[in-house]
C-alpha positions as CSV (number, residue, x, y, z in Angstrom):
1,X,-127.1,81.5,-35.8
2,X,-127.2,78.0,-36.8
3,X,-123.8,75.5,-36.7
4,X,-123.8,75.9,-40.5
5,X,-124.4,80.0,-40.5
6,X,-121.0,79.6,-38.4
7,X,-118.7,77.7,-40.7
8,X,-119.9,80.4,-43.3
9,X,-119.6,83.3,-40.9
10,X,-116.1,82.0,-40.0
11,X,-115.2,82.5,-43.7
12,X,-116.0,85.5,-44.5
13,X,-114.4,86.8,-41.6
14,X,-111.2,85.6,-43.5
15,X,-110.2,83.1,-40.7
16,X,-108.4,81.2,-43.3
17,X,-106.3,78.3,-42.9
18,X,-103.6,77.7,-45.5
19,X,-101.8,74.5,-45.8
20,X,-98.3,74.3,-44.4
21,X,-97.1,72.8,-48.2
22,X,-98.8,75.4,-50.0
23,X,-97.2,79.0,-50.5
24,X,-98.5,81.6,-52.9
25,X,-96.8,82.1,-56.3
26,X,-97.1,83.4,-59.4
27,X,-97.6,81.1,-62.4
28,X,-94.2,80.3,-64.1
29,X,-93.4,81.4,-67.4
30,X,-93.8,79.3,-70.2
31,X,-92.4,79.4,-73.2
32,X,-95.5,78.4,-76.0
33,X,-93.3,79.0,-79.2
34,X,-91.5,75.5,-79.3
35,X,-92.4,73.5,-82.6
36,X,-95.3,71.6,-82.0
37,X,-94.9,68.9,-84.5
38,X,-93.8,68.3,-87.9
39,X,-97.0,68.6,-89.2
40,X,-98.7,71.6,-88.1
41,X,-101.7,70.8,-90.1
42,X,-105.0,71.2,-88.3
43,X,-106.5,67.7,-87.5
44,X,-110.0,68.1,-89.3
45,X,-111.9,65.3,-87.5
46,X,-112.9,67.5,-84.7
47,X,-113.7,71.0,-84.2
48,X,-113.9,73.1,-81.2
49,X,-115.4,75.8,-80.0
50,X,-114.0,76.9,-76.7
51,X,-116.3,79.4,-74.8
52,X,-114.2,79.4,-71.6
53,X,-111.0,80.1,-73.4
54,X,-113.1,83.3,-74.0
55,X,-113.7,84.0,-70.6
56,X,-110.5,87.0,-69.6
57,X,-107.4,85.7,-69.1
58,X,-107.3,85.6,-65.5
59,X,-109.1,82.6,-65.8
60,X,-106.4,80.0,-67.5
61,X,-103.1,80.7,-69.3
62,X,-103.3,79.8,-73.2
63,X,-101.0,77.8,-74.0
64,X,-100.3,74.4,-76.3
65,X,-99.6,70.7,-75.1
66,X,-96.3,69.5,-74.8
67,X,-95.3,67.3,-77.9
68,X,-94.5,63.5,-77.0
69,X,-92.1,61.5,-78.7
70,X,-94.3,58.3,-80.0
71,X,-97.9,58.3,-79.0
72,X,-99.6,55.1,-79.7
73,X,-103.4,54.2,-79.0
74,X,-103.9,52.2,-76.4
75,X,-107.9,52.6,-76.6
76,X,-110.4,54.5,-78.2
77,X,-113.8,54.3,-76.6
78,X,-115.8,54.5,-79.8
79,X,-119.5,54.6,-78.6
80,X,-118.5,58.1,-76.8
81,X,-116.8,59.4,-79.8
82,X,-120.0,58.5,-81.6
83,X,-122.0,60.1,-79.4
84,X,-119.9,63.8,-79.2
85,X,-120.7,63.5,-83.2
86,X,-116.9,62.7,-84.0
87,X,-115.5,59.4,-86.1
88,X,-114.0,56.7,-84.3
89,X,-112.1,55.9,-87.5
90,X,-110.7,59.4,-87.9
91,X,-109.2,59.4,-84.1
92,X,-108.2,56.4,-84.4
93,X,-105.9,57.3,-87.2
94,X,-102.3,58.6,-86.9
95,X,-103.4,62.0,-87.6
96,X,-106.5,61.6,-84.8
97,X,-103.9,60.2,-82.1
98,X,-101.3,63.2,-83.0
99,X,-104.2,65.3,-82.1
100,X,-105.2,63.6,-78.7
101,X,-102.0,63.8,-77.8
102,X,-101.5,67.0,-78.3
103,X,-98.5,67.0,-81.0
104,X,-101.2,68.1,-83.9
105,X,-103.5,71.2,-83.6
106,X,-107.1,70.9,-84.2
107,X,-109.5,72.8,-85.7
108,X,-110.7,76.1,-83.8
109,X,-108.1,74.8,-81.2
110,X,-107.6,77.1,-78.2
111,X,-106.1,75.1,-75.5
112,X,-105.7,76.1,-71.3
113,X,-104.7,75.6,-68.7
114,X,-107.6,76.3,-65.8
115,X,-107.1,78.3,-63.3
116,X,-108.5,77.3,-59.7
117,X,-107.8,77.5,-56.1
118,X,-109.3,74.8,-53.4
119,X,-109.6,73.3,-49.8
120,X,-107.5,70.4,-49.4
121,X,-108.0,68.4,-46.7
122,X,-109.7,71.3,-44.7
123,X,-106.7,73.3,-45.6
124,X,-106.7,76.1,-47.8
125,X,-104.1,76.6,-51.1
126,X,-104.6,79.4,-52.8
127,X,-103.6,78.4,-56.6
128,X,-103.6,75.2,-57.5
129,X,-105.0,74.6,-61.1
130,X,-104.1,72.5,-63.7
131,X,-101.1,71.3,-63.0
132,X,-100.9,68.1,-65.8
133,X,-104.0,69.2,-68.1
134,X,-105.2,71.3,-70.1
135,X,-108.3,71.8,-71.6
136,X,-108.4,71.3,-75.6
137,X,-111.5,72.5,-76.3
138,X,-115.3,71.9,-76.3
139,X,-117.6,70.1,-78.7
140,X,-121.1,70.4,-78.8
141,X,-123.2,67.2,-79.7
142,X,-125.4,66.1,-82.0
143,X,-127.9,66.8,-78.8
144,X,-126.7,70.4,-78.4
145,X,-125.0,70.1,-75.4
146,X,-121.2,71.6,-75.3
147,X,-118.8,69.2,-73.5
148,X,-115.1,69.8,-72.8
149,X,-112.3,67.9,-74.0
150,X,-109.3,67.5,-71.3
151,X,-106.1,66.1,-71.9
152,X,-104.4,64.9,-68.3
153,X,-100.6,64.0,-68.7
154,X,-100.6,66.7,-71.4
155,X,-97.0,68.5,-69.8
156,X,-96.0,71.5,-67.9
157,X,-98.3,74.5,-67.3
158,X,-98.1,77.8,-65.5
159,X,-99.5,75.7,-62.1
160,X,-97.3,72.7,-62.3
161,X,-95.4,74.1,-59.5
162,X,-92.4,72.8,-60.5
163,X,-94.0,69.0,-61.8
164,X,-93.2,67.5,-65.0
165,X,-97.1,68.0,-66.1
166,X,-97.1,64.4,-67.5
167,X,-99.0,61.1,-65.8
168,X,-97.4,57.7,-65.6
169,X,-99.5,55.0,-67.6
170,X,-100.7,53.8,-64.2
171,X,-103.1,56.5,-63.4
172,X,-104.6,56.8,-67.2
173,X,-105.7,53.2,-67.2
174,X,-107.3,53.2,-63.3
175,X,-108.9,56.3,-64.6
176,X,-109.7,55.4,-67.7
177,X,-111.7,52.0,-65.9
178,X,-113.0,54.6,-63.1
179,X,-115.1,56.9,-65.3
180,X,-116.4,54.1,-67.5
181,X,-117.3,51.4,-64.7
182,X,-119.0,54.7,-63.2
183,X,-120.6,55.5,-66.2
184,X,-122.0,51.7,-66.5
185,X,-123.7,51.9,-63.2
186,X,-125.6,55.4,-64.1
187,X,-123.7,57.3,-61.6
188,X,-122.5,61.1,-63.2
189,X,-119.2,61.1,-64.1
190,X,-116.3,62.7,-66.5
191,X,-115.8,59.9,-69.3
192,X,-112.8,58.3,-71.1
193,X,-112.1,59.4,-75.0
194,X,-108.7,57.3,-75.3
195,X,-105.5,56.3,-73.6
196,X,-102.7,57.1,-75.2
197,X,-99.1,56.0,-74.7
198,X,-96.9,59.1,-74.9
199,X,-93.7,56.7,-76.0
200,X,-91.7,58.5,-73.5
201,X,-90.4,57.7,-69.6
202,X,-91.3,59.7,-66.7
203,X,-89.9,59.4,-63.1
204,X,-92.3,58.8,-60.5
205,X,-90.6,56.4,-57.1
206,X,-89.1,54.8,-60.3
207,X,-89.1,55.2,-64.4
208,X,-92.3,54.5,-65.3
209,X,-94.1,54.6,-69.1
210,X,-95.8,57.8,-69.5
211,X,-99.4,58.2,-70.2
212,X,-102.0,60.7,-71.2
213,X,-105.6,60.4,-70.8
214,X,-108.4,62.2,-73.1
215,X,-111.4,62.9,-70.8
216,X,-114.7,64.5,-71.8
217,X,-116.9,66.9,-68.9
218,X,-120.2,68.5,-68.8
219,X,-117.1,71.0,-67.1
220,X,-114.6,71.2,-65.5
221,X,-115.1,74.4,-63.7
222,X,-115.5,73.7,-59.8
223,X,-116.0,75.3,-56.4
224,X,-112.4,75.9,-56.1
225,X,-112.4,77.9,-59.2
226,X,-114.9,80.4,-57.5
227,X,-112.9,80.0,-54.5
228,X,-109.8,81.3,-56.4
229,X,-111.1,84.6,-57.4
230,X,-113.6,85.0,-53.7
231,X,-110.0,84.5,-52.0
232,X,-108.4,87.4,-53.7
233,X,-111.5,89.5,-53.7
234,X,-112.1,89.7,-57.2
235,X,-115.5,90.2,-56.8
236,X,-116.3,90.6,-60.7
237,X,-115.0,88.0,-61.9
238,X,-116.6,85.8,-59.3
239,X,-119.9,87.0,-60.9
240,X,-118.4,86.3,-64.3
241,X,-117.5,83.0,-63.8
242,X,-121.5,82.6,-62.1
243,X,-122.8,83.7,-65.1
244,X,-120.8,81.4,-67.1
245,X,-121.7,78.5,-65.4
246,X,-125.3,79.9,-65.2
247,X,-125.7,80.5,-69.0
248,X,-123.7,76.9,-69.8
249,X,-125.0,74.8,-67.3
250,X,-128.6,76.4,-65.7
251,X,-129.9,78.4,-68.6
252,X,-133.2,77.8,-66.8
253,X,-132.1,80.1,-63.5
254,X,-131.1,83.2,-66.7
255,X,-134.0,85.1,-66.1
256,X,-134.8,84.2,-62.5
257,X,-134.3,87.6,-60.1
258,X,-132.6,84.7,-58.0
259,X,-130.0,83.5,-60.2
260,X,-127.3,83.2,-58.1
261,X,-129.2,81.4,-55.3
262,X,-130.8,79.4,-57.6
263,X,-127.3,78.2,-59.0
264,X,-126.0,77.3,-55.6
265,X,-129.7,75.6,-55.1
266,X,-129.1,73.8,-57.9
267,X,-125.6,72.5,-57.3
268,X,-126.6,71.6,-53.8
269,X,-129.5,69.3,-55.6
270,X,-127.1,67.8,-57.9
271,X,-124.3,66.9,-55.5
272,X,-126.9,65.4,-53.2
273,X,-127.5,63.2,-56.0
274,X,-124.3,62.3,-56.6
275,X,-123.0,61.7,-53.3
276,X,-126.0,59.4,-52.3
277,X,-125.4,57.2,-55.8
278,X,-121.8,56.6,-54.6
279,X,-122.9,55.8,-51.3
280,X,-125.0,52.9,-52.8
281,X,-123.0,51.0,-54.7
282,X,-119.6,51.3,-52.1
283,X,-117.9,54.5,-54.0
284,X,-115.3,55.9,-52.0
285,X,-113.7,59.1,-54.4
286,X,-110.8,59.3,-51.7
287,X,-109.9,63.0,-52.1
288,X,-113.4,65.5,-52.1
289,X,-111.5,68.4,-51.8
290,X,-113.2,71.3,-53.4
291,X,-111.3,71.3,-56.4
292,X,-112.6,67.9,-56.9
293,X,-116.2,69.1,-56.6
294,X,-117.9,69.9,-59.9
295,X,-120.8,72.6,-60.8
296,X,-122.5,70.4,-62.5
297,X,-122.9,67.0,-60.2
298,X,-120.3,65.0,-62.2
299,X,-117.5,62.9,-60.4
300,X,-114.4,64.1,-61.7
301,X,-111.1,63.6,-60.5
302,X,-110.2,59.7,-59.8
303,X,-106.9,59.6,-57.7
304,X,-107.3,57.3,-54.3
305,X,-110.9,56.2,-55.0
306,X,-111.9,52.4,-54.7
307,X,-114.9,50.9,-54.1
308,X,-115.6,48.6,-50.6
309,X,-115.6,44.4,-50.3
310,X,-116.6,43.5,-46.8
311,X,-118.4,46.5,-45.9
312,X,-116.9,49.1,-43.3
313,X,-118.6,52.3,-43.2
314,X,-115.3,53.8,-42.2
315,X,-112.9,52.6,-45.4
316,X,-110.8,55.3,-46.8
317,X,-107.9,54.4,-49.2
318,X,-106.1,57.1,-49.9
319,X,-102.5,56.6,-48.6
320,X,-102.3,60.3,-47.4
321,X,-105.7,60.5,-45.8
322,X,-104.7,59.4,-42.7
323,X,-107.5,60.5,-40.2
324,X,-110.3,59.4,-42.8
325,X,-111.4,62.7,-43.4
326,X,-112.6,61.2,-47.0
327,X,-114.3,57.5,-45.6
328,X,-117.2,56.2,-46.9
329,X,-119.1,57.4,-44.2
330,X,-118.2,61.1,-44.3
331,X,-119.1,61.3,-48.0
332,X,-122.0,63.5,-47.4
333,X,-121.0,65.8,-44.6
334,X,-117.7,66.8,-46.4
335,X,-119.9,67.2,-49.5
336,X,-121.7,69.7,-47.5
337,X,-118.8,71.4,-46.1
338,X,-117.5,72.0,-49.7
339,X,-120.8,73.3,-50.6
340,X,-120.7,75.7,-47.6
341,X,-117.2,77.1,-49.4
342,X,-119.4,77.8,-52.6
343,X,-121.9,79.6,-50.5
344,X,-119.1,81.8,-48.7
345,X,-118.0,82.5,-52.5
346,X,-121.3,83.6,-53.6
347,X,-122.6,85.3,-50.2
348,X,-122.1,88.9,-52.1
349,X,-124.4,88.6,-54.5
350,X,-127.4,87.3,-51.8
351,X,-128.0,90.6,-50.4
352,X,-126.8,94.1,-50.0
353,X,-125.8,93.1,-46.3
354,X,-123.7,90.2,-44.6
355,X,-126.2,88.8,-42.3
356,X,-128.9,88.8,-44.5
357,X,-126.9,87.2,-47.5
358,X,-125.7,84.7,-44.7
359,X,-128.9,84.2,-43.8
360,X,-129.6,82.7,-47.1
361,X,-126.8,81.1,-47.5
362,X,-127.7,78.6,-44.7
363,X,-131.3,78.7,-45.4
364,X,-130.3,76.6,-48.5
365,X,-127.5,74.9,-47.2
366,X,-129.6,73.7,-44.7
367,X,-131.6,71.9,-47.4
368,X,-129.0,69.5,-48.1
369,X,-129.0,66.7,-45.1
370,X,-132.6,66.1,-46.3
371,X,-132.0,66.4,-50.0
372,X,-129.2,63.5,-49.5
373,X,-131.4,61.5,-47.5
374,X,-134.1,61.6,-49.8
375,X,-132.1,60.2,-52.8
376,X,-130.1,58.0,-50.5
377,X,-132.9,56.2,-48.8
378,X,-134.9,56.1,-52.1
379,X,-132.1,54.0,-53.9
380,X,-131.6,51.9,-50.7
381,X,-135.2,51.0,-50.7
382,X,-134.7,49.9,-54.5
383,X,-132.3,48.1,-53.4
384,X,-134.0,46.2,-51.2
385,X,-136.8,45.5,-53.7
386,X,-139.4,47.3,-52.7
387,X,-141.7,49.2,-54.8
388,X,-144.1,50.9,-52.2
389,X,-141.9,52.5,-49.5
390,X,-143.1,53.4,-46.7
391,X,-141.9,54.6,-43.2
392,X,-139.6,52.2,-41.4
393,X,-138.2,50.8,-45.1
394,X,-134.7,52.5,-44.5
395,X,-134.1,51.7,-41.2
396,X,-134.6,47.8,-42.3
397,X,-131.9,48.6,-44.9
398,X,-129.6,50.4,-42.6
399,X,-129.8,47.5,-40.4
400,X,-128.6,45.6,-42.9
401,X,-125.7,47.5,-43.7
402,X,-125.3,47.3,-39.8
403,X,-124.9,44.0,-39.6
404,X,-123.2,43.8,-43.1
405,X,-120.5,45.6,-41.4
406,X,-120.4,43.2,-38.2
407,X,-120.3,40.4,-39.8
408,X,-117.6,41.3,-42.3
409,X,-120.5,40.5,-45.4
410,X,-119.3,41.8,-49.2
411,X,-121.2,44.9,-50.0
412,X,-121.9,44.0,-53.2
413,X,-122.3,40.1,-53.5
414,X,-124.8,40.7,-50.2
415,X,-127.4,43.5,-52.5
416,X,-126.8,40.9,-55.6
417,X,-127.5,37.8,-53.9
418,X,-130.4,39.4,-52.1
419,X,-132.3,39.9,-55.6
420,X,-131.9,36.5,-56.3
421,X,-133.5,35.2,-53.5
422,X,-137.1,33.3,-53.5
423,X,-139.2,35.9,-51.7
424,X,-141.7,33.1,-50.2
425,X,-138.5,30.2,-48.9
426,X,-135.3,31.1,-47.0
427,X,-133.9,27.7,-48.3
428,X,-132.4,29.3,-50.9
429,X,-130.7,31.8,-48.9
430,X,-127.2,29.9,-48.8
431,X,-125.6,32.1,-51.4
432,X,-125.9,35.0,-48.9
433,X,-125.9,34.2,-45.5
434,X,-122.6,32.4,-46.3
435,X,-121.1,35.8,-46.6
436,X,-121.8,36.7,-43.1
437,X,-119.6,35.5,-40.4
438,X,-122.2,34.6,-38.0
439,X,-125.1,33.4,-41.0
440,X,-127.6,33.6,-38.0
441,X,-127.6,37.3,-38.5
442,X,-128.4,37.3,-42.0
443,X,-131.7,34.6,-40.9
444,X,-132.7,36.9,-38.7
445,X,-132.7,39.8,-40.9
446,X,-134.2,37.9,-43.5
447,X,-137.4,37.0,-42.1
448,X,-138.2,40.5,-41.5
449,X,-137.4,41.8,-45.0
450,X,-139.7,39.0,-46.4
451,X,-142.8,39.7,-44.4
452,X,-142.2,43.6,-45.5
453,X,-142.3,42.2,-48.9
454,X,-145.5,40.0,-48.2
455,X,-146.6,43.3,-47.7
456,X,-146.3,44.3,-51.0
457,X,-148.7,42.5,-53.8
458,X,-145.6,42.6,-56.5
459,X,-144.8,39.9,-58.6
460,X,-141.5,37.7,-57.8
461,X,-140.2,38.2,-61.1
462,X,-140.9,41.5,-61.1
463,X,-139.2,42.2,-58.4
464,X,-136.3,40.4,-59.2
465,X,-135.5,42.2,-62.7
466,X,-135.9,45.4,-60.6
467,X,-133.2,44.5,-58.0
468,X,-130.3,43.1,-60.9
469,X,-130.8,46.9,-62.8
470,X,-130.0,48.4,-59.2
471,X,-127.8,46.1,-57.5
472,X,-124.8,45.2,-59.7
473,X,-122.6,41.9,-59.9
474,X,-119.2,43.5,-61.3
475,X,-117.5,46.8,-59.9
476,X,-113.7,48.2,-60.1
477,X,-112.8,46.0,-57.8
478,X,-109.7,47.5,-56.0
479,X,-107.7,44.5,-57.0
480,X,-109.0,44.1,-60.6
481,X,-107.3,48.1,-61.0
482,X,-104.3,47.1,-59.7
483,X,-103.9,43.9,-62.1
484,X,-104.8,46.0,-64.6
485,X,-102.4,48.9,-63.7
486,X,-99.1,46.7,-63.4
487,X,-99.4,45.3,-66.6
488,X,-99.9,48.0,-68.5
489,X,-96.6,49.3,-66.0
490,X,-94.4,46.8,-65.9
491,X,-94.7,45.3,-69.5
492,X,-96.9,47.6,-71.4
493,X,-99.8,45.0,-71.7
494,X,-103.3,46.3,-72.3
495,X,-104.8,42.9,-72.4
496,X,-106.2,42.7,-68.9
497,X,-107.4,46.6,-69.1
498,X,-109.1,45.4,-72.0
499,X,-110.7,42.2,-70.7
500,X,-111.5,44.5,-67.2
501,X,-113.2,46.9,-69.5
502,X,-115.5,44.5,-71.6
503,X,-116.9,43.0,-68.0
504,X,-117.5,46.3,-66.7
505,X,-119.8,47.6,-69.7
506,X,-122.1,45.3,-68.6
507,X,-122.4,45.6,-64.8
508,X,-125.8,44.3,-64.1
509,X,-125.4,40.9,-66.0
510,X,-124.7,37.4,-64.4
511,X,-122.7,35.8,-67.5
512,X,-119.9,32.6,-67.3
513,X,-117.6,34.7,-68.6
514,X,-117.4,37.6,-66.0
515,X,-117.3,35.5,-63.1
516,X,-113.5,36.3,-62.3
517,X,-114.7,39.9,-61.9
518,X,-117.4,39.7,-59.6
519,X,-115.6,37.4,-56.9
520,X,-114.1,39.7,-54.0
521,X,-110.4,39.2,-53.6
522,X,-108.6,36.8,-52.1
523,X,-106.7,37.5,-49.0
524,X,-103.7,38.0,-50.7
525,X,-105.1,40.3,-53.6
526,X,-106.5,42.6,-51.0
527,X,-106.1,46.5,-51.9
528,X,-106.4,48.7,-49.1
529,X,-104.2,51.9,-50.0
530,X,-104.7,53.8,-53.2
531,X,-102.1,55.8,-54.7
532,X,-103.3,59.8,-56.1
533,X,-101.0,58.7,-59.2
534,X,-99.6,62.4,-60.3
């Protein structure tokens, strides 16, 4: 049996490992009579219709947000309204911020908690679920495609586990930057609706303003929502919860006689994807657990992410990841070890038998090592300018992140300056090699990368507007976040979020303006611990 048919045999001989913080328990009671607002109204400016509140009830708890005392908007991001068929104007107005906030119903409102389980570092708890959210509902766009709208912050549920349920402003603005810098740069991710300010205090290591963010998902149902019914056996409602996903997300794989491999075929595809596009522009997501890992190949869940200035292969910034489990560098084999828990989840529905279902299992697991590579050294290659790969391209970019990483060299002012290089006359190369400790590396480098591209009968120009769509000159910036996160903290001032925001629409552009956001930081800015924020 192969190393991977192992780690899934292991499994489903129940050789579990449950954290030493995590315990069992029953969701609390909650009590979901308490006057929701003066006006009880429904908001008319959005309505929902909620097909996983329709799923039995073992799969969330129903319940309503928590009122907060004085929500204010503290941004509305009006081209994704716009294009979820909804009016900026209308949730902009007091009415439209009652409702993101959850003190005004909605039309066809059916909010819930979700209920999911999930491998945290290595470790796993067996209920976990959504301990600060809820979802609100779903929309479907003007394209046809149903999305889910999440509140984060939103209070108390039945798997708080004794929490508050409510976010600090801190963590809605960093997220609210995350998904749309991520968005920017083409990579799948959950988006930002709005940030609202709740009006209220909540106690974190000291009283902080309290937040809530409105996020939108293809879904938000992920492997550790199979693994929470696989773990307790309940072996129907594993295969309801496939369907679901199937029929929402794969309606292609509906009348396949392989639907269930071809959904786990599918997600191993799609995280591939995902994985290798972080990889490529210096994503660290800081806490891949498998309830952080989506069906659908979205990033979701921004707690310790940041993204790497002088490149080490081996940065991790999550305070609490203290043996790097989550680094850079391990992005794709943890990716695959989460997918392995999916497999172990689905195994029954393989074959009649273990070892044949097993069998299976890795056969497509095995896929994913190449499937990464593939997208990874594809976009690498683009990175590098080259239209016509051919064998030996990646290794000349890998030996550039080499020496990138020897040298100390910023990950992304070293792909940016490289497209604006003259292609025929390292004179121009000062821009670059300046941001290698030993420049002398870079030459040599250089020299080779320009006789591959001799190779090559593209045009300079060409080639240059290729590179600046693939290679961008602004990213969240660990230090930019944090700017942005004490203001909005310690005086309730949006103006930098704001600013922040505006510069990283427009990732790929070289404009006057911007230039504060595209320099690394300096020594004293540095960031190199990132909080989760709950």
């Amino acid at each position: 049996m192969s190393a991977l048919g192992t780690v899934v045999k292991a499994v489903c001989d129940s050789a579990t490992m449950v954290a030493e913080t995590a315990t069992p328990q029953e969701p609390i009671a909650m009590d979901s009579s308490a006057p929701r607002s003066p006006e009880n109204t429904p908001f008319e400016g959005i309505s929902f219709d909620n097909s996983y509140a329709r799923l039995p009830e073992m799969f969330h708890a129903r319940m309503p947000p928590v009122p907060v005392a004085g929500p204010s908007l503290i941004r509305l991001n009006e081209s994704l309204a716009e294009s979820l068929g909804l009016d900026p104007d209308a949730l902009a107005s007091s009415e439209g911020v009652q409702m993101l906030a959850g003190n005004r119903p909605a039309a066809g409102a059916d909010p819930v908690a979700m209920a999911y389980a999930g491998h945290q570092f290595g470790n796993f708890v067996p209920q976990l679920g959504d301990g600060r959210a809820l979802l609100l509902g779903e929309v479907v766009d003007p394209a046809g495609v149903r999305r889910d709208i999440h509140l984060k912050g939103a209070g108390a549920t039945p798997f708080s586990r004794g929490g508050d349920g409510r976010s600090s402003i801190g963590p809605v603005v960093r997220e609210y930057l995350a998904c749309e810098a991520m968005a920017a740069l083409g990579i799948p991710t959950t988006r930002a609706l709005a940030a609202i300010a709740t009006g209220e205090t909540v106690m974190r290591r000291q009283p902080e303003p309290g937040g809530i963010l409105v996020r939108v998902a293809q879904s938000h149902v992920r492997i550790g929502t199979f693994e929470y019914f696989a773990r307790r056996g309940d072996v129907e409602s594993v295969r309801r919860l496939a369907d679901y996903v199937i029929d929402r997300h794969y309606p292609e794989l509906a009348d396949s006689d392989r639907r269930y491999q071809g959904l786990f075929e599918a997600v191993i595809e799609r995280t591939a994807e995902l994985v290798a596009r972080w990889m490529l522009v210096g994503f660290v997501h800081g806490v891949m657990n498998t309830d952080n890992t989506s069906l659908v190949g979205e990033t979701i869940d921004y707690g310790p992410f940041g993204f790497i200035d002088a490149f080490d292969p081996t940065t991790c910034y999550s305070s609490i990841d203290r043996n790097g489990r989550y680094a850079w560098n391990r992005q794709p084999g943890i990716a695959q070890w989460n997918l392995a828990r999916l497999g172990e989840c689905l195994l029954g529905f393989f074959a009649d038998r273990e070892e044949p279902a097993i069998e299976q299992a890795n056969a497509l697991l095995e896929q994913f090592p190449a499937c990464y590579q593939r997208h990874f050294n594809a976009g690498l290659v683009a990175k590098l300018g080259i239209a016509e790969p051919r064998e030996g391209d990646a290794e000349l970019g890998v030996d550039l992140l080499e020496r990138m990483h020897a040298n100390s060299a910023d990950f992304t002012l070293t792909f940016r300056g490289l497209g604006q290089l003259d292609p025929d006359d390292a004179g121009g190369d000062g821009p670059v090699r300046e941001l290698f400790d030993d420049p002398a590396a870079f030459d040599e480098w250089a020299a080779r990368w320009r006789a591959r591209l001799a190779a090559e009968a593209r045009d300079a120009a060409d080639r240059k507007a290729a590179m600046r769509v693939v290679n961008p000159a602004i990213i969240l910036r660990n230090h930019l976040a944090q700017q942005a996160v004490d203001a909005a903290i310690e005086d309730l001032d949006f103006g930098p979020m704001h600013r922040l925001h505006e510069a990283l629409a427009r990732p790929f552009e070289d404009l006057p303006a911007d230039s504060e956001y595209a320099r690394p930081p300096r020594p004293e800015e540095r960031v190199t611990e990132t909080f989760c924020g709950t």
